[in-house]
C-alpha positions as CSV (number, residue, x, y, z in Angstrom):
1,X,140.9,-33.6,99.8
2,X,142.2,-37.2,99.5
3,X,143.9,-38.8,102.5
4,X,147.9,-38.3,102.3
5,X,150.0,-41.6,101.7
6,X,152.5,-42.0,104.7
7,X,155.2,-40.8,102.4
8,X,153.4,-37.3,102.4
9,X,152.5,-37.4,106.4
10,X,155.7,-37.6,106.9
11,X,157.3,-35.4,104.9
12,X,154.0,-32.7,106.1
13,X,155.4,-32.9,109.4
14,X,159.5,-32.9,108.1
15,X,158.3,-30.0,106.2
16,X,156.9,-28.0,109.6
17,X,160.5,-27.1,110.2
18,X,161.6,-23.8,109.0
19,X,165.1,-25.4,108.2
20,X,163.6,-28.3,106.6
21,X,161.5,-26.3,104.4
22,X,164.2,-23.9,103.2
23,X,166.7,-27.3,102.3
24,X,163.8,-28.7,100.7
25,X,162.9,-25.4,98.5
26,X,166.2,-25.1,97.9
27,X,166.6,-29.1,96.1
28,X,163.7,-27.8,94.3
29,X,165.2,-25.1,92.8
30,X,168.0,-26.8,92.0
31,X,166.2,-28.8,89.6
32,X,164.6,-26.4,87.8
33,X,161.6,-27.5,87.0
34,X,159.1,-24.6,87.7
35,X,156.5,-26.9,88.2
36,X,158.9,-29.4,90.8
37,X,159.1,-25.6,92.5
38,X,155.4,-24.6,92.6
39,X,154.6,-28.5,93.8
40,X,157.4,-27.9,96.7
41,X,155.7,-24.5,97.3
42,X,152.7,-25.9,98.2
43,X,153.7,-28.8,99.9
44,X,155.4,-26.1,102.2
45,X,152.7,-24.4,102.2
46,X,150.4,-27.0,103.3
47,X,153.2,-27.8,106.5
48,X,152.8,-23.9,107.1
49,X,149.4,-24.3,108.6
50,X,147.3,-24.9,105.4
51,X,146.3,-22.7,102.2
52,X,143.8,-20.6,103.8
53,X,146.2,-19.7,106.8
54,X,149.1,-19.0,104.1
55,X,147.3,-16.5,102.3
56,X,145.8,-14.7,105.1
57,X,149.4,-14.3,106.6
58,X,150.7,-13.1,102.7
59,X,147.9,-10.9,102.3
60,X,146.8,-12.7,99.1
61,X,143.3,-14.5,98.2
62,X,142.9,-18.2,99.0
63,X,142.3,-18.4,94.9
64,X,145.0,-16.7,93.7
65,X,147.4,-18.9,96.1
66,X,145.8,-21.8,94.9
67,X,145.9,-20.1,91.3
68,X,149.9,-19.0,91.8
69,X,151.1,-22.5,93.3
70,X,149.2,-24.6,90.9
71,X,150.8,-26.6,88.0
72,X,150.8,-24.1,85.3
73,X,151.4,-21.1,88.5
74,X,153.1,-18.1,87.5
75,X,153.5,-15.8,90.7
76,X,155.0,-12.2,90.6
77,X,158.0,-11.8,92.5
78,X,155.8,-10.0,95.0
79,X,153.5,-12.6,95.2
80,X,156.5,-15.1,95.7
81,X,158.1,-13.0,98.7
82,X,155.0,-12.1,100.5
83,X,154.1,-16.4,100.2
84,X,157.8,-17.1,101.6
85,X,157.8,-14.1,103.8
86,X,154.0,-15.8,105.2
87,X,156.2,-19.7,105.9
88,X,158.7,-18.0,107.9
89,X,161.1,-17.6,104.7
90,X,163.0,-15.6,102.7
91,X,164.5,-15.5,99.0
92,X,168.0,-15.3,98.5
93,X,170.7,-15.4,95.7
94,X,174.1,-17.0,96.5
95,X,176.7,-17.5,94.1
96,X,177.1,-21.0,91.6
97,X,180.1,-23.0,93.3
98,X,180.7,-24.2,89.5
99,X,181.4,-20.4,88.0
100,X,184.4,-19.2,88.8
101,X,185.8,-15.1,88.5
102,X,188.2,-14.5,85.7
């Protein structure tokens, strides 16, 4: 594993904040790039205590974390909860502010 920049220090140890982690997850939904969602996953991930210690708490492999996070990732939604369950987070669905009821 290559050394992290100081950019990605401190944004590990930002990122060791449950709160941090769910505003950060949350930009990265926003943009909707799956694979700007899978990167913030892991990075998350990686704050969370490492890999290895994510997937033992989701009850998943080490390879098919690795495997579901990675660029071209495609978790099931089962996968996805027990990962965000494992950080100390949860999914949830709130409403657009730009649609509005007719």
């Amino acid at each position: 594993m290559r050394p992290m920049t100081d950019y990605e220090q401190d944004l590990h140890e930002w990122l060791k904040d449950s709160e941090n982690a769910a505003e950060y997850l949350n930009a990265a939904i926003e943009d909707g790039d799956k694979e700007v969602i899978l990167l913030a996953m892991r990075r998350v991930a990686q704050a969370s205590g490492g890999m290895a210690a994510v997937a033992e708490r989701a009850h998943i492999k080490r390879e098919n974390l690795y495997r579901a996070l990675s660029k071209r990732g495609n978790p099931e939604l089962k996968t996805l909860f027990n990962i965000l369950h494992s950080m100390g987070l949860r999914l949830a669905i709130l409403p657009e502010k730009s649609v509005q009821a007719h």
